[in-house]
N, C-alpha and C positions, 0 to 999 in steps of 0.2 A: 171363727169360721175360716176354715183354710181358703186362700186362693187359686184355686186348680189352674193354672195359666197354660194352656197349653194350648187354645181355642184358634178361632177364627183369626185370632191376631198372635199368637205364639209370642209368649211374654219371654220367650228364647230370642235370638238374634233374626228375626222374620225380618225380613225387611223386602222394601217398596214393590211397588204391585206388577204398572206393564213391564212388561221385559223388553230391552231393548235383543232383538231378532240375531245381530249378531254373536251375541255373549252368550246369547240361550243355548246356542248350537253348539257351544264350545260343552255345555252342563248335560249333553244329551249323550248315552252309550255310544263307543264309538270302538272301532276295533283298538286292540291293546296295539301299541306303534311305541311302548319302552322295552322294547324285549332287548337285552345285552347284544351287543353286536355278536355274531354268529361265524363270523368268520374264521374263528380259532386263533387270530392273530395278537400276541402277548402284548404288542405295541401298539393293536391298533386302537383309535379313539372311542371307548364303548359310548352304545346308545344310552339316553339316560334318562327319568323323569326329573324334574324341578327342583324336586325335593331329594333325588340322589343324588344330584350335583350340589347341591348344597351342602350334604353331608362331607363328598369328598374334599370340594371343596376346605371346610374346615380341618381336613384329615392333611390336605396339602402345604395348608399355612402352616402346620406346625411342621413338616416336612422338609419344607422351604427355606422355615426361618425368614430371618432378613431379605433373601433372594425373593422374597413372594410379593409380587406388587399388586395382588388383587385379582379377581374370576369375575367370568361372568358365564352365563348359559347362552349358548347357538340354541334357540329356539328349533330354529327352519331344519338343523342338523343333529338335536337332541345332543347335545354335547355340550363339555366345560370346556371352557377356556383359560387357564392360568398364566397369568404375566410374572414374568419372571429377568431378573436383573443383575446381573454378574452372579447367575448360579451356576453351581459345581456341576460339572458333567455327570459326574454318578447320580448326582439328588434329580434333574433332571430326566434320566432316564428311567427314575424309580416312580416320577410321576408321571412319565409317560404309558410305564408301564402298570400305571393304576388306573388308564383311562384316561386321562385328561390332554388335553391338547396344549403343547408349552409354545407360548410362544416372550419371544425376546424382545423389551419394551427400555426406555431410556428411562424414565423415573420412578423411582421408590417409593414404596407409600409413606417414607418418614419423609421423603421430600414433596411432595403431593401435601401431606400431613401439613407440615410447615407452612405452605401455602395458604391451607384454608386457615391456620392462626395469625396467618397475616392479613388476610380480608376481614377476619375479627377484628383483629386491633385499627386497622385504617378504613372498614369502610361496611361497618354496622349501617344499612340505613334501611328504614323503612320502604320494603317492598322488594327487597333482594335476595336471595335466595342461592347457594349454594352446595357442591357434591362433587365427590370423586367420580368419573365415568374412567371404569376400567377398560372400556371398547376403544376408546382415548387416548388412554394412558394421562389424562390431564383434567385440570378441577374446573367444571362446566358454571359457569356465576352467569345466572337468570337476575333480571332489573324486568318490573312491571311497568306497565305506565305510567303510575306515579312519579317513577325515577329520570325528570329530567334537572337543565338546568344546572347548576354548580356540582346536586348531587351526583347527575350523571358524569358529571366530568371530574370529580372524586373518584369516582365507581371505574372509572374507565382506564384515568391514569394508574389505580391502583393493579386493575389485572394486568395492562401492558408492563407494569415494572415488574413484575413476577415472568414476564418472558412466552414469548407464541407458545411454544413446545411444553410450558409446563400450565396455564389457563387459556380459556374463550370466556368470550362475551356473548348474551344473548338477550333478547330482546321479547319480553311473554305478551300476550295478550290480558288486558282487562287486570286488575289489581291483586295481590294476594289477600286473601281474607279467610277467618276461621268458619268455616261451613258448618252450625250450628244443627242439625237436625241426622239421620242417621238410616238404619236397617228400620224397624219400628217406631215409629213417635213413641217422642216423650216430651211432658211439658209441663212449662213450670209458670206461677204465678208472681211478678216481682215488682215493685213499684216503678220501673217503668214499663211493664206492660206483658206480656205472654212472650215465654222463652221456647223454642222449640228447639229439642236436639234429636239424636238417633240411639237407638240402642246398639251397642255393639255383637257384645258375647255375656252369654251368660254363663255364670260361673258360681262357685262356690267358696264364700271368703275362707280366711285362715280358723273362724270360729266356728266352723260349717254352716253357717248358715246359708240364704242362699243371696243373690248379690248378681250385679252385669256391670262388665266396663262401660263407658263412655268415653267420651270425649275431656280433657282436662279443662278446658276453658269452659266446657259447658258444665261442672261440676264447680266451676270457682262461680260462673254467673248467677247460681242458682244452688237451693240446696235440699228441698224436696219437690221431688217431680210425680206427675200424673201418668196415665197411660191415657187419659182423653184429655182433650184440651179445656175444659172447667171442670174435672172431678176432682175427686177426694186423691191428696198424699199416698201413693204407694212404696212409694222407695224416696228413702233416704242416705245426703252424700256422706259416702266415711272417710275416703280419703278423696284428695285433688291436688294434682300437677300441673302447674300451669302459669306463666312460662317459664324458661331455663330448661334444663335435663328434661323434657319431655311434655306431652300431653294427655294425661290420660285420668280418669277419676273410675273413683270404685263406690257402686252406690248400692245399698242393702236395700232388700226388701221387707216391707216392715213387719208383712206377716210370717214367720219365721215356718210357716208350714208351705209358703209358697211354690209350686213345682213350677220348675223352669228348664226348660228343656235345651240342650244344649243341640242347636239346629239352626241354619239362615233358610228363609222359603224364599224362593224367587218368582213365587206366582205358578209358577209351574209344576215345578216340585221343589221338596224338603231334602237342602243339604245337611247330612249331620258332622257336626265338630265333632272331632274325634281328638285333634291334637293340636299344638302349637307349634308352629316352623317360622325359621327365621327365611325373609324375604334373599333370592337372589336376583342379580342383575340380568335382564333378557328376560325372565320367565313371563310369563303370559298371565294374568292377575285378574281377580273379579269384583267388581263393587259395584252395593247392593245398598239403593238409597230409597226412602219412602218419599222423595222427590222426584227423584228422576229415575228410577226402577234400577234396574242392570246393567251393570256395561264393566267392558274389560279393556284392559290396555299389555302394558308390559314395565314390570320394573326398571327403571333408569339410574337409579343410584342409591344409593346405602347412608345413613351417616349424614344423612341432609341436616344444612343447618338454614332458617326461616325466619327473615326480619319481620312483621305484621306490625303496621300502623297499629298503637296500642289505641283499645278501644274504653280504653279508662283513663289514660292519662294524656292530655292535650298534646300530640308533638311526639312523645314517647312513642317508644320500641319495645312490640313484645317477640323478645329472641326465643326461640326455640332450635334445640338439638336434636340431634338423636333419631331423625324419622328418616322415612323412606321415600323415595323421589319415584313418582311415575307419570306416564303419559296420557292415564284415565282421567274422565271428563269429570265433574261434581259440580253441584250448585247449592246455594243455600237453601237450608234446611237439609243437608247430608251429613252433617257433623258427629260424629261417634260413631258413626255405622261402618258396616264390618266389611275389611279385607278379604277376602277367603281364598283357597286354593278349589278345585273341580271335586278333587280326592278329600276334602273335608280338613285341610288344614290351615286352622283361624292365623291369618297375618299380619291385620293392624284394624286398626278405625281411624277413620276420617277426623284430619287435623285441619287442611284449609287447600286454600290453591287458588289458581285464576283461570279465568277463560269460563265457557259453557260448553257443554252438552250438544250444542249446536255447533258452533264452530271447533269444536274440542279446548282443550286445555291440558295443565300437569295439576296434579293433586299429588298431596305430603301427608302421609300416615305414621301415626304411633307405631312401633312391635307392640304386637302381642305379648312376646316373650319377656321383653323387658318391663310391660307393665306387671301380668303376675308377678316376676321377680320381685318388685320395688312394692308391691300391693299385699303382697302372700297367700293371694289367690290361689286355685287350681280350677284350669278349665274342664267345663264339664257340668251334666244338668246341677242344676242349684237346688234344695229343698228337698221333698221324698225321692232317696235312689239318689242322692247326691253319692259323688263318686265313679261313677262309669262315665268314661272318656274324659278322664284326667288329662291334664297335660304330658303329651309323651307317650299316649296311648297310639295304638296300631289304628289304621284309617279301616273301617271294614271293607272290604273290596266286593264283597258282593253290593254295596249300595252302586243305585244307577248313575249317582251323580259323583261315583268316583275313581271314572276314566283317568288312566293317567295321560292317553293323550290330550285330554282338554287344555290337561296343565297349567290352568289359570288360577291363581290367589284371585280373592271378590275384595273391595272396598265397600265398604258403607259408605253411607252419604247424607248431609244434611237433610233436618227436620224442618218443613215448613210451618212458620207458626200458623197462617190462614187456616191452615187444614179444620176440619170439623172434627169432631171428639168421635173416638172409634170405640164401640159398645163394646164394655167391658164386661159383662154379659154371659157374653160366646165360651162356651165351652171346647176344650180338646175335641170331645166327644161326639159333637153334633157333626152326624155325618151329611148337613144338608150346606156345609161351609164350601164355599170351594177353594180351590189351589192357593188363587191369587186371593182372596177376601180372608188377609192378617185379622185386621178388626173392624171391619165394617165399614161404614161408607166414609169414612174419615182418610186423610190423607196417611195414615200410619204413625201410630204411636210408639218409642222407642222401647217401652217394656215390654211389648207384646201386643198393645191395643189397637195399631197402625196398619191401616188398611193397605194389604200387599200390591193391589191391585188398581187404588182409589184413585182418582182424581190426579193426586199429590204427586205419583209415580210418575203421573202422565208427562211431566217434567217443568213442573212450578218450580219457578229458580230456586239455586240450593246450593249459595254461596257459603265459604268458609264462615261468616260470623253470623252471632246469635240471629234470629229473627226475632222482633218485637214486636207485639200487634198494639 
């Protein structure tokens, strides 16, 4: 018997229920404000959305070569910004005449580069946290509270030897940890007690069947998950990353008829995933947790690398690469859940971070892109009709929720394991569901079962690591 999942709790990337008020505003039609600059002027700085400066972006670096020391997006201005370093006058004027804003910065990214191998080799320590900031031009090293003591005086002498002009130091709030829970609950049963994560993106593995990212930690903790918090195995893990090169796991749906819908509901309304975009620096970003509901920040850095107090091994370090640094709040049970863009394109899940929801914090997300890559996924509904909104696909532009003035990516967010079991039940089709009500009075289930609206959203902590009950 097939699993029609498309219900009350959207076994797609549905995630957490209230909305935070801010974020919503950004998800709601709004006039078009990316129109190309109109001035007629070949040199002047074009207007841009998120995701066309991203593009150029990439168009630039190879333009650049060596000269490119990194972009980011003027938000406020709709504009790129390219850092540029003993570049050619002609290569310069060819990027300015492609739009982009050049401006002239001291260090390189292979010298920037060097630096964060040198905070590798001298000063791994639990609770630290690192990134290139291109607005900068220098490598930004966050230390949580954890970080005092000889460590901090490790941590401290190691940036000032690398020089003012080429790192900073900075000081977070509250611990980094891996924020275990997501868009939808999902949960697992393990002999120390109920795991709860988030669902990301649901997607279609490389054997078509159908399948949703998570979280990699939450894939190594655990290895078949629920949509309610005591039912029956729905999905099982296939692959899991976690730590080193990334976080992300790929977990199959066991019934192979499974329809999964490729969409994040924010209680309001249904975004749909159309595509997969790589994060840039400045853009305005969404994450959508069945903890703590909605909320959006701005990308702060690319290429982040993430010490986490290992939660297996006494004293250990679990290092992670390769994520994305932002200013968005998360709490535990947010773990796996989904990134997103306004316009519908998926840009990470939720890996961990510090701070709350209340007084803010930064949160570190998986790519998107690089997990399909490394998984052989394609995003896009999973099971009947698998294949529409592949990875790569056009964003529809007639959907309401995909203004490019919003211009925000969403994050997922940790799954609370407290939460109650969201009735798995609910069909797509019962038109008595509403907006926010994923899966029913549950705090929201990571495959679909997770109540968009519940309790959970309302904002039950939804730290980076597992919850156990």
């Amino acid at each position: 018997m097939s699993h029609k999942r498309i219900p009350k709790r959207n076994a797609a990337i549905a995630a957490g229920g209230v909305v935070a008020l801010g974020a919503a505003a950004f998800l709601l039609p709004n006039a078009n404000a990316s129109q190309d600059n109109a001035s007629g002027a070949s040199t002047a700085p074009k207007t841009l959305k998120a995701t066309q400066a991203s593009s150029l972006s990439s168009q630039l670096q190879s333009l650049l070569g060596q000269a490119f020391a990194g972009a980011y997006f003027d938000s406020s201005k709709q504009q790129l910004v390219v850092n540029v370093v003993n570049g050619d006058n002609n290569v310069i004027v060819q990027a300015q005449k492609a739009g982009a804003v050049v401006r002239q910065v001291a260090n390189s990214t292979s010298a920037l580069e060097a630096a964060a191998a040198t905070l590798k080799t001298k000063a791994t320590i639990p609770g630290t946290a690192w990134a290139i900031d291109p607005k900068t031009n220098k490598v930004v090293v966050s230390a949580d509270s954890s970080v005092t003591g000889s460590k901090w005086d490790t941590l401290e002498s190691t940036v000032q030897g690398l020089g003012s002009n080429m790192a900073t130091l900075k000081k977070s709030s509250g611990t980094f940890k891996t924020l275990v829970s997501g868009g939808d609950a999902i949960f697992s049963q393990v002999a120390q007690g109920t795991v709860r994560c988030s669902l990301g993106f649901n997607v279609t593995a490389s054997d078509g069947s159908p399948a949703f990212l998570t979280a990699g930690h939450c894939g190594v903790a655990a290895k078949d998950w629920s949509d309610s918090q005591n039912g029956q195995p729905i999905a099982t893990v296939d692959q899991a990353q976690f730590p080193g090169n990334g976080d992300f796991s790929l977990v199959k749906y066991n019934d192979a008829t499974t329809q999964a819908p490729s969409e994040v509901n924010t209680g309001q309304q249904t975004v749909p995933i159309t595509q997969a975009v790589d994060a840039t620096v400045g853009e305005t970003v969404f994450r959508m947790g069945s903890t703590t509901g909605l909320h959006d920040g701005q990308v702060t850095g690319l290429d982040a690398t993430v010490n986490f107090a290992s939660e297996t091994v006494p004293g250990g370090t679990d290092t992670v690469t390769g994520l994305i640094q932002t200013n968005v709040c998360a709490e535990a049970g947010d773990s796996g859940g989904s990134l997103f863009t306004q316009d519908g394109g998926a840009v990470g899940m939720t890996s961990g971070g510090s701070g709350d929801c209340t007084a803010g914090g930064e949160t570190f997300f998986q790519p998107v892109t690089t997990a399909l890559q490394a998984t052989g996924a394609t995003l896009g509904d999973g099971g009947a009709g698998a294949g529409a909104g592949a990875a790569g696909a056009t964003a529809d532009p007639s959907a309401t929720a995909s203004d490019p003035a919003a211009g925000g990516d969403q994050v997922g967010g940790v799954a609370d394991p407290s939460a109650t079991a969201a009735d798995p039940s609910a069909t797509a089709a019962d038109p008595s569901a509403t907006a926010g009500d994923q899966s029913g009075t549950g705090t929201g289930d990571v495959s679909g079962t997770g109540d968009q609206s519940g309790t959970a959203v309302n904002g039950t902590s939804s730290k980076h690591h597992h919850k156990k009950g």
